[in-house]
Structures are given as structure tokens and as C-alpha cells.
C-alpha positions in Angstrom: 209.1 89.5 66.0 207.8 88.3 62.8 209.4 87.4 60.0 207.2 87.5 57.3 204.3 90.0 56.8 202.1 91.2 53.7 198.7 91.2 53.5 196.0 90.5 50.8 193.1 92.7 50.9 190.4 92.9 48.1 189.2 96.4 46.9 186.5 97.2 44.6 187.2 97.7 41.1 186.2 100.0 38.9 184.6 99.3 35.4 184.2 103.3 34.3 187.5 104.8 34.7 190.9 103.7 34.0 191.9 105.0 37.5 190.4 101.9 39.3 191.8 100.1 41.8 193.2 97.1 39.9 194.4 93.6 40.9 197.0 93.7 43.3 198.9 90.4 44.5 198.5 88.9 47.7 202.0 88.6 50.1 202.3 84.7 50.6 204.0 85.5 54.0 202.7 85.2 57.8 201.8 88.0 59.7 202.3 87.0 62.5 201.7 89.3 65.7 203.8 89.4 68.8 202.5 90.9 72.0 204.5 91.7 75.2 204.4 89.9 78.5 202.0 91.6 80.7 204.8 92.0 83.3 207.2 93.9 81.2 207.5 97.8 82.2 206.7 98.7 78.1 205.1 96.6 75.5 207.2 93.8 74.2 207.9 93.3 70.4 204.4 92.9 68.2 205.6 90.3 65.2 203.7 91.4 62.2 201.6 93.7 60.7 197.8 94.6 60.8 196.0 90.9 60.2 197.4 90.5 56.8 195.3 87.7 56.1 192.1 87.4 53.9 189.8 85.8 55.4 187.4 83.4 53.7 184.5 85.1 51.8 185.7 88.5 53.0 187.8 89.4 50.5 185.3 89.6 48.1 181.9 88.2 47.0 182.0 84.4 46.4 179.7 84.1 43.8 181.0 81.5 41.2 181.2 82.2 37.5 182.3 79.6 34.6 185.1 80.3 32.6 184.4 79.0 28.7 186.3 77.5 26.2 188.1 79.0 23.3 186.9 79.4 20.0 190.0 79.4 18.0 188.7 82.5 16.6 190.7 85.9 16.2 193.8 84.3 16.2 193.5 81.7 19.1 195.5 78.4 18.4 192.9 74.7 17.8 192.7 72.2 20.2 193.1 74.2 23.4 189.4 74.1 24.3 190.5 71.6 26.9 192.4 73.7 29.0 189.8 75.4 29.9 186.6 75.0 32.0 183.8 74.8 30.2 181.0 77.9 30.3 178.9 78.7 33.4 175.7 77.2 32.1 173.5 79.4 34.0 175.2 82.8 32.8 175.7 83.3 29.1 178.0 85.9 27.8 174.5 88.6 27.0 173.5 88.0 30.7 176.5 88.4 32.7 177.3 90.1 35.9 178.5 93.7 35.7 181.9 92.7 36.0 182.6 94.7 39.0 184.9 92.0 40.8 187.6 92.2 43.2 190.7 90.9 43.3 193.2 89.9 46.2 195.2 93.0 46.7 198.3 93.9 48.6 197.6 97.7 50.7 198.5 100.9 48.2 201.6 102.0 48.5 200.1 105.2 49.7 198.6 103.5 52.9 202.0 103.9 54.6 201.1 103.1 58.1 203.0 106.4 60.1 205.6 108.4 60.0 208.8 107.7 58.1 212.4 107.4 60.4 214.7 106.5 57.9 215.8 103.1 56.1 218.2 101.1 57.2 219.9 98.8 54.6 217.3 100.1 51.8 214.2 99.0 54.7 211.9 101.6 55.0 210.6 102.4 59.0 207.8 104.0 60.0 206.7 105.1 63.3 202.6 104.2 63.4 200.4 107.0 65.2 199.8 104.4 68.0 203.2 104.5 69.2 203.3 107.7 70.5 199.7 106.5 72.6 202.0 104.0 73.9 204.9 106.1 74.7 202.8 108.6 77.0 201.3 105.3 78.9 204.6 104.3 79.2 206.3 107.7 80.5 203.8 108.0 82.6 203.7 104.0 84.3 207.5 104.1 84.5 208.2 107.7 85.5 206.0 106.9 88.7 208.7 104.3 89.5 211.5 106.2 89.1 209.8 108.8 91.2 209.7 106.3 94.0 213.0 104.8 93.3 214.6 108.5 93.0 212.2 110.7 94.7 214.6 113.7 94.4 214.3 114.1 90.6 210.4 115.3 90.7 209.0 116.4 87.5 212.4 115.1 85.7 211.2 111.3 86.6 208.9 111.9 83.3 211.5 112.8 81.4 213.7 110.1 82.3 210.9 107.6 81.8 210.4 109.2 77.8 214.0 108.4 77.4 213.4 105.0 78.3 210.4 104.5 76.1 212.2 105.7 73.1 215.5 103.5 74.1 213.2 100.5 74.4 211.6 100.9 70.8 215.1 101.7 69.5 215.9 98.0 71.1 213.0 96.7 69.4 214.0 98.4 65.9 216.7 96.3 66.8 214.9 93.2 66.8 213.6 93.4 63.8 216.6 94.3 61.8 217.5 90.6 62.7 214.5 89.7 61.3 215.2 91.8 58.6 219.0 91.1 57.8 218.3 87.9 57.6 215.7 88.2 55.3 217.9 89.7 53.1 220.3 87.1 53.6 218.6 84.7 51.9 216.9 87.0 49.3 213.6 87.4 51.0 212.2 91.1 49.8 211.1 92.9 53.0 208.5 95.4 52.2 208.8 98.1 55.4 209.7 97.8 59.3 206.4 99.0 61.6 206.9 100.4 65.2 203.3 100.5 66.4 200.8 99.6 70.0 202.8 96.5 70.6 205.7 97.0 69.2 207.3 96.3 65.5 206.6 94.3 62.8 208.9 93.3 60.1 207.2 93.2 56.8 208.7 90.0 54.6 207.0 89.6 51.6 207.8 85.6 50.9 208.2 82.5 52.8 211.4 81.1 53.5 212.3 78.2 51.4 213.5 75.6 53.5 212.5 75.1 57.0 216.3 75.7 58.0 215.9 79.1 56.9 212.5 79.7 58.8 214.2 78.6 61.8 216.7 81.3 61.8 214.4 83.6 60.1 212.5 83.5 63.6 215.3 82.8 65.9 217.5 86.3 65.5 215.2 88.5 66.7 215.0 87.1 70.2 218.5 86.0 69.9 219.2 90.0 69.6 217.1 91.2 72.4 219.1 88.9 74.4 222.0 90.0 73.6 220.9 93.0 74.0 219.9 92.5 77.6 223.3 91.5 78.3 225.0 94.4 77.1 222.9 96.7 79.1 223.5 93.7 82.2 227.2 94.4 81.4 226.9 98.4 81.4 224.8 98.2 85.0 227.8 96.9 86.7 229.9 99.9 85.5 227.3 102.3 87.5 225.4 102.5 90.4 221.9 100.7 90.6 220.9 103.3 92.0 221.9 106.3 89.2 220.0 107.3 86.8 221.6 105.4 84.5 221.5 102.2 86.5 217.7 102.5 86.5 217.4 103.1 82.8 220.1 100.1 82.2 218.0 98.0 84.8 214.5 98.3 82.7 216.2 98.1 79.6 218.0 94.4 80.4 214.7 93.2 82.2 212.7 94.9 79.0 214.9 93.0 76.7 214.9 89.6 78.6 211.3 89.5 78.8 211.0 90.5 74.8 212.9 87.6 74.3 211.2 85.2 76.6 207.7 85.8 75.7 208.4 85.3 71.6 210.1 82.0 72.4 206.6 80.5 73.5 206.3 77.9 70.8 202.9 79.3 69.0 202.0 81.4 66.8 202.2 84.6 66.2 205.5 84.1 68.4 209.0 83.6 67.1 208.9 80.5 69.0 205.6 79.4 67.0 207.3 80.2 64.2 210.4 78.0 64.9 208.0 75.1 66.7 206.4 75.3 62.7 210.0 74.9 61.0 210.4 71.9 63.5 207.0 70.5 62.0 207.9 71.2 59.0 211.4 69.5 58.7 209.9 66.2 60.7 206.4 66.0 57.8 208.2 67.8 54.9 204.8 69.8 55.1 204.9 73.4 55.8 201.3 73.6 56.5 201.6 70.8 58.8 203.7 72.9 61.0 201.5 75.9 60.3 198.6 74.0 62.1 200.5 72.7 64.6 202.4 76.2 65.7 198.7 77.9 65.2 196.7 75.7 67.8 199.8 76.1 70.1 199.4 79.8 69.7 195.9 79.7 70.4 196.1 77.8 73.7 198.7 80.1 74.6 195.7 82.5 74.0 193.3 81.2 76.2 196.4 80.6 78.9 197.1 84.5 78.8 193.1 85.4 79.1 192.6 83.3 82.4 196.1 82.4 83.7 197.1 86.3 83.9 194.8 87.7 86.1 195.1 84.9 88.4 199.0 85.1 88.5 198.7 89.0 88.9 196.0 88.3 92.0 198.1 85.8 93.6 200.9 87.7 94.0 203.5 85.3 91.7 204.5 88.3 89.6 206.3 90.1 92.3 203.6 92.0 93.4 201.0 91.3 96.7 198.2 89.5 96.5 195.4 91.0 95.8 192.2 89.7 97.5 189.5 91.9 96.3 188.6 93.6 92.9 189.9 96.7 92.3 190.9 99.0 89.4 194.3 97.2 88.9 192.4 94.1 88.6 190.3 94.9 85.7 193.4 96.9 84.4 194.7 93.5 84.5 191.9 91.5 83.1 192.1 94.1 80.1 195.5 93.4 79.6 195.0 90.1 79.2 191.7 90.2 76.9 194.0 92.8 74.6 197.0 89.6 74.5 195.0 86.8 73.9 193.0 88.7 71.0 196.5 89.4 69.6 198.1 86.3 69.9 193.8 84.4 68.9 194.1 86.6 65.7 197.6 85.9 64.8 197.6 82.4 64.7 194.3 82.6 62.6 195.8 84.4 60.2 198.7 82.4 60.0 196.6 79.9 59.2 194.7 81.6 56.4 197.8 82.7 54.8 199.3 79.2 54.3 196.4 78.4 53.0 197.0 81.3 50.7 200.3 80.4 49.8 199.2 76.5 49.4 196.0 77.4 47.0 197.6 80.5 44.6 199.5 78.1 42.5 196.1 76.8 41.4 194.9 80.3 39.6 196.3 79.7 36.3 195.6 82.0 33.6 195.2 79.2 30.8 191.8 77.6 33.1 190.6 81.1 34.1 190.2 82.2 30.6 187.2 83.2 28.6 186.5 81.7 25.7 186.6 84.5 23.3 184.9 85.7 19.4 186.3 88.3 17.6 183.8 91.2 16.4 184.7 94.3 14.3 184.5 98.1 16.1 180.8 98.6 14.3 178.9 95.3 14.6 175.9 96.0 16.6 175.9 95.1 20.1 172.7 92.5 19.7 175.1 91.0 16.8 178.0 90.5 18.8 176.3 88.9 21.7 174.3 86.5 19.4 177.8 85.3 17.9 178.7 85.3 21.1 176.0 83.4 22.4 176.0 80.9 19.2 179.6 79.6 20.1 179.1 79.6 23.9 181.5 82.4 24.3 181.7 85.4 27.1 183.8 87.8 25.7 184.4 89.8 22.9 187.8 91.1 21.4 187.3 94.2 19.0 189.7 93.4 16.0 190.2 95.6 12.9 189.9 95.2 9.4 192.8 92.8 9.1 191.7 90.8 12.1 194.7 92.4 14.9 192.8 92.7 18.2 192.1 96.2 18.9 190.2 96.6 22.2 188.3 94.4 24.6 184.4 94.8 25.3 184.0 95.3 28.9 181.5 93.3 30.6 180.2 96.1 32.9 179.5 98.2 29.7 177.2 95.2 27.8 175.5 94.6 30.9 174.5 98.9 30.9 172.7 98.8 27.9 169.1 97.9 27.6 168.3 95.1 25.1 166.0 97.2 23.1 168.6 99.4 22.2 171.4 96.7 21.4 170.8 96.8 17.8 172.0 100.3 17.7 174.8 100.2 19.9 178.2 99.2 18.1 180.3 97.0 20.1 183.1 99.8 19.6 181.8 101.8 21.9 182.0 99.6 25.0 185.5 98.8 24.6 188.7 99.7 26.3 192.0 99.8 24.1 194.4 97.3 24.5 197.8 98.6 26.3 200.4 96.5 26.3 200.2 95.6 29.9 196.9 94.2 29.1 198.2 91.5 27.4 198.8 88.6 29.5 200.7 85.1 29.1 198.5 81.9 29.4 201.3 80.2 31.0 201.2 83.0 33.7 199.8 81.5 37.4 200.0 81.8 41.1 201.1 84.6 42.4 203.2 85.7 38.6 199.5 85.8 37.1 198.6 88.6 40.2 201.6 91.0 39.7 201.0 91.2 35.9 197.4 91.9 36.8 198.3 93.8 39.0 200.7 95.9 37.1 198.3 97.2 34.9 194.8 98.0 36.4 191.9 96.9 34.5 188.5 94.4 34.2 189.2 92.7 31.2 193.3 91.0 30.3 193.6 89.6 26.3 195.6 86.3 26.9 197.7 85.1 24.6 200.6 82.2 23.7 204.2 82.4 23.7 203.9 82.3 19.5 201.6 86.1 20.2 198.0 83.6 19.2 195.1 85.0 21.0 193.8 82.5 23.8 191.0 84.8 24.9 190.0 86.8 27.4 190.8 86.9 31.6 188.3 88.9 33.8 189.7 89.9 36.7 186.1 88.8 38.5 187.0 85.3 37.4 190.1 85.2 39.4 188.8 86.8 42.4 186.2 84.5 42.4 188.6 81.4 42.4 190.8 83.1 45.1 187.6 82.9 47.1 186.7 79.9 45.6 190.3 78.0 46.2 190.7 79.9 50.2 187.6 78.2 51.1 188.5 74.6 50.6 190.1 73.1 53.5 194.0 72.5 53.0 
């Protein structure tokens, strides 16, 4: 199971209402996914959740805007023009886009993911609606077993196989709550625990800081479904094999053992690809060294699952016979396959894309991404403003008052929706949005600090200022989704 999780996804913002969708932080961890050996009765532990990764130019559009320079006006403090990149040349403060950008997001809270079971040691778990899809398939597989193994139960076979479905999950809840635990051990914040298709995913918001910690992060959870396949070893020699009981205790130890052994493999999504990365790491000092390395391990593992599956399964090496012609079991198996390999394929890729997440976010710094800023009163015309604006290569505007305190910020979306014949009449007033206090930002802020305050308070337009309170100017939250883009498409 995995042991870190999160995922950045952009949403649209939304320039006309202060209920928008606003910029949420991206979760610097893995989300890793860990699928079940094809032999086990029930699907083996899935390590992470949905693919938490943005993927380059899908999180939002990658058009590039310049960020200008300062004035000094309105407050701002002289000689930090060079902090900044200069002004887009090609896209002057009058001509602008709308504004409308989106920013690397973490899911809504309300996007819980299932059905809440409780919360162990403050961890919320949810039950996702394609458990209980996995629960019939796997009543119904094992309970045919059990019918054959104990014909005299009948109908009850089905109910004796539910029992075990919901036994083996519990012994994946398990499984993660090592992940977990240890998580919290070392301080980690763990958003929520999934049970889903292929089984749980542990939710850790931040990488581990050391790739000691990684190591064990990973190793737990299959250290704890082997243990766990002891104890139910241990609890079938104190019945008979051929009980009730001694069935459910058999599937539950093989169950267990084969959890355990299939997340050792040493790629990614895996455990074991996460513990092959800590190796990597310690040997380079380079996390994302170890990240590559654990991720193209993962993805031959991929490709071995897709072809070396069906072939095991038709020969006969998996316990069953050998199978010499094509049947419904052997596309059953082929399918099986195809649905692991994808898994494990996409896993490792997003692996990959969120260390280079976590290796770019320190470069969005609110101090570059700022606008250079002039600062108009609530009544200047609109053709006025921009022409000041224009004059000292500015693209933004800070509504001040009579004694020069910064009021309200013009939005961008709201210039661009006026027509330039009717700019003279329009005062800049108008198109502004009053400055809360969470719209004022730090210009030391940057990485993933810069996202949570942005985040914290929804909006297009951020008034940046110094640690003395001097106005720096003004942060659109288009220019840092833009450089997200921009920074996730360089190669690490």
C-alpha cells in the first residue's frame, strides 16, 4: 500500500462571483497504486488513490504570460524591479486575457470518495462505491469454492464467502493503518484511508524527509499483512482444515501472503518500488533519482504482468491445468492482466509526475510572479487607468483612496469585458473586488506556502506585499498556473 497520496487537479476559476473555485495546493506526495496478484482469491491491496498526478498541459492551459516589474507606486518599496520578470511584450495590461486561469488544486473536500466507516487515530475511512462491485465478484468466485470444498452448506457457501470478503478488506484496513501510523510517526499529515476496486489507499499528504523514513514508510504495510498471515497460519492449526473456519483462515493467510508478496516487487506503484526508490535515493542523495529508477522498474513489471500472466495461467504453473485452447477463462485472464498492467503503467507515471511536482513547486515564488502594479483612484476612467497603466509598462491596477491605502483590485476579466469605446465612461471602481484580508499575500511566500494562502482565500487577483506592509503589486492566480504548467513541463 502506498504511502503517500494527494493529488493536484486544476479547476476553472471564476472571475464573476466570489464563490469560484479558487487556488488550491497540489499534495507533493506519490500516489502510487497497488494492484493484487492475479492468483489471489480477492483483490490484493491498491496503494494510492485515483492518479493524483497532474499531467503536463492537462491541468490547465499552457499559454505563457509575463509577469512585469514594479512601479514603486502606491506604496511599493524602490529598487525591487529586479525581482521580477520583466512584462510580456506581446500582452499589455489594456489587452490582456480574461483572467480566467486555473490553478493546481487539491479535490474539494466535498469529493469524499464513498461512504464514511469511522476514523481511526483521527484518519478518516471511506468505503468507495466500487467496493461493494468487488465484494459481490468476490462472494460469488469464492462461495463457488467453498461449495465444492463443503458441498453440504448450499446456499450458506455465499454467505460464508461475504464474510470472507469483508474479513479480507478489514485485513487490508489493516495494511494501511501501518502505512498510516507511521505516517504519523514522523509527522506526515494523512489526509483519508480509501477502500476501493483494488483495494486501499492511504492518503499522505507529504513526502518523507529522509530516505530512512521512506523505507519504512513502505515497508509496514507488507510487514503487516505478513504478520497477519501468520496469525491466521497460527489459528488454522487450532481447527480443522476442513471447518468452516479452517477454510476462511486458509484464504485469509494465502490472501495475506500474496498481498504482501506482490507489493514487494521493487517498482512502482508497489511498496517494494517505493523502498527500491529510498535505496536509490540513499546511494545518489537524489530522491528523483530513485523515483526514475523505481518507476521504469514498475513499468516493466507492467508489461511482465500483461504478457507473462496469461501464459503462466495457460500453462498450468499457477496450480491450475493447462489450458490448450481459448476459452472464456482465458480472456477472463487476459482481462485481468490488461486491468494490472494499466494500474501498475499509470502508477509509476504518476509517480513520476509528482516528483517532478515536488522538485519544480519551490520555483513559484510570489516575489517573480508578481505584477507590476499603478495605483488609480475608485473614479478615474477606465481608458485613464489603462493608459497609466500602459505608460509605465504595468498590468494591474490597485484601487487606492483618497489617502493613497489600497482599497480593491481591478480584475482583469472585468477590463477585458468592456468595449474600448466605452472606457472613458467606465470608472475603474466598478471593476474592482475589495481587498479581504486573505487577499493579501507575502512576497516572500513560495512553493507550496504560496498555494495554501491562495488557496485559502478564493480569488483572481492577490495584493502582495513586504514584511514592513509596502505594496509590491499584484499576483494573478493565471500567472501561477501558468508557471506550474510552465515549470511541470521541463524535464527534471
Amino acid at each position: 500500500m502506498d504511502v503517500s497520496g494527494g493529488r493536484g487537479q486544476p479547476q476553472p476559476g471564476n472571475d464573476e462571483s466570489a464563490e469560484h473555485t479558487g487556488p488550491e495546493a497540489p499534495a507533493p506526495g506519490d500516489a502510487p497504486t497497488h494492484p493484487a496478484p492475479p492468483s489471489a482469491p480477492t483483490p490484493a491491496d491498491e496503494q494510492g488513490a485515483r492518479p493524483e498526478g497532474p499531467e503536463p498541459g492537462a491541468d490547465a492551459p499552457a499559454s505563457e504570460g509575463g509577469t512585469p516589474q514594479d512601479t514603486g507606486a502606491a506604496g511599493s518599496a524602490p529598487g525591487q524591479d529586479r525581482d521580477r520578470a520583466p512584462a510580456h511584450p506581446d500582452h499589455p495590461f489594456a489587452h490582456s486575457g480574461s483572467g480566467d486561469g486555473q490553478t493546481p488544486q487539491r479535490p474539494e473536500e466535498r469529493r469524499r470518495g464513498g461512504l464514511l466507516m469511522g476514523r481511526p487515530f483521527g484518519v478518516p475511512v471511506y468505503v468507495a462505491p466500487s467496493w461493494f462491485l468487488v465484494a459481490i465478484l468476490i462472494t460469488w468466485v469464492f462461495g463457488g469454492q467453498i461449495d465444492r470444498v463443503l458441498p453440504e452448506l448450499g446456499a450458506v457457501s455465499y454467505l460464508v464467502s461475504l464474510f470472507f470478503a469483508v474479513a479480507f478488506y478489514a485485513s487490508v484496513l489493516v495494511h494501511e493503518l501501518a502505512h498510516t501510523l507511521a505516517a504519523l510517526r514522523f509527522k506526515l499529515p494523512v489526509r483519508r484511508i480509501q477502500l476501493q476496486f483494488f483495494g486501499g489507499v492511504s492518503e499522505i499528504e507529504k513526502e518523507a524527509e529522509t530516505p530512512g523514513r521512506e523505507f519504512v514508510l513502505a515497508f509496514v504495510g507488507p510487514l503487516l499483512s505478513l504478520v497477519l498471515a501468520g496469525l491466521f497460519y497460527l489459528g488454522l492449526l487450532a481447527v480443522d482444515p476442513g471447518s468452516v473456519p479452517g477454510v476462511l483462515l486458509a484464504g485469509l493467510m494465502v490472501s495475506n501472503l500474496i498481498v504482501a508478496a506482490f507489493n514487494l516487487l521493487p517498482g512502482l506503484p508497489l511498496d517494494g518500488g517505493r523502498m527500491l526508490r529510498a535505496v536509490v535515493w540513499a546511494i545518489t542523495g537524489r530522491p528523483m533519482t530513485g523515483t526514475v529508477a523505481a518507476a521504469w522498474v514498475g513499468r516493466a513489471l507492467a508489461v511482465c504482468v500483461l504478457i507473462g500472466l496469461p501464459l503462466l495461467t495457460q500453462s498450468g504453473a499457477l496450480g491450475s491445468d493447462a489450458v490448450d485452447n481459448v476459452g472464456m477463462d482465458t480472456v477472463l485472464d487476459a482481462l485481468l492482466a490488461a486491468i494490472l498492467a494499466a494500474i501498475i503503467w499509470t502508477g509509476a507515471g504518476n509517480s513520476l509526475r509528482m516528483a517532478r511536482l515536488r522538485e519544480h513547486l519551490p520555483e513559484l515564488r510570489a516575489r517573480t510572479l508578481t505584477r507590476r502594479a499603478v495605483p488609480v483612484e475608485g473614479d478615474t476612467p477606465l481608458s485613464e487607468a489603462l493608459r497609466r497603466a500602459n505608460a509605465a509598462g504595468a498590468r494591474a491596477l490597485v484601487v487606492v483612496d483618497a489617502d493613497g491605502v489600497p482599497r480593491s483590485l481591478v480584475r482583469e476579466a472585468g477590463i477585458v469585458g468592456v468595449p474600448e469605446h466605452r472606457r472613458p465612461w467606465v470608472p475603474v471602481g466598478t471593476l474592482a473586488q475589495d481587498i479581504t484580508h486573505g487577499m493579501r499575500v507575502s512576497a516572500e511566500l513560495a512553493g507550496e506556502e504560496l498555494l495554501d494562502a491562495l488557496r485559502a482565500t478564493p480569488a483572481t487577483e492577490y495584493l502582495v506585499v513586504e514584511e514592513t506592509g509596502e505594496i509590491y503589486g499584484v499576483l494573478s492566480a493565471a500567472d501561477v498556473e501558468r508557471a506550474f504548467v510552465k515549470a511541470m513541463a521541463r524535464p527534471s
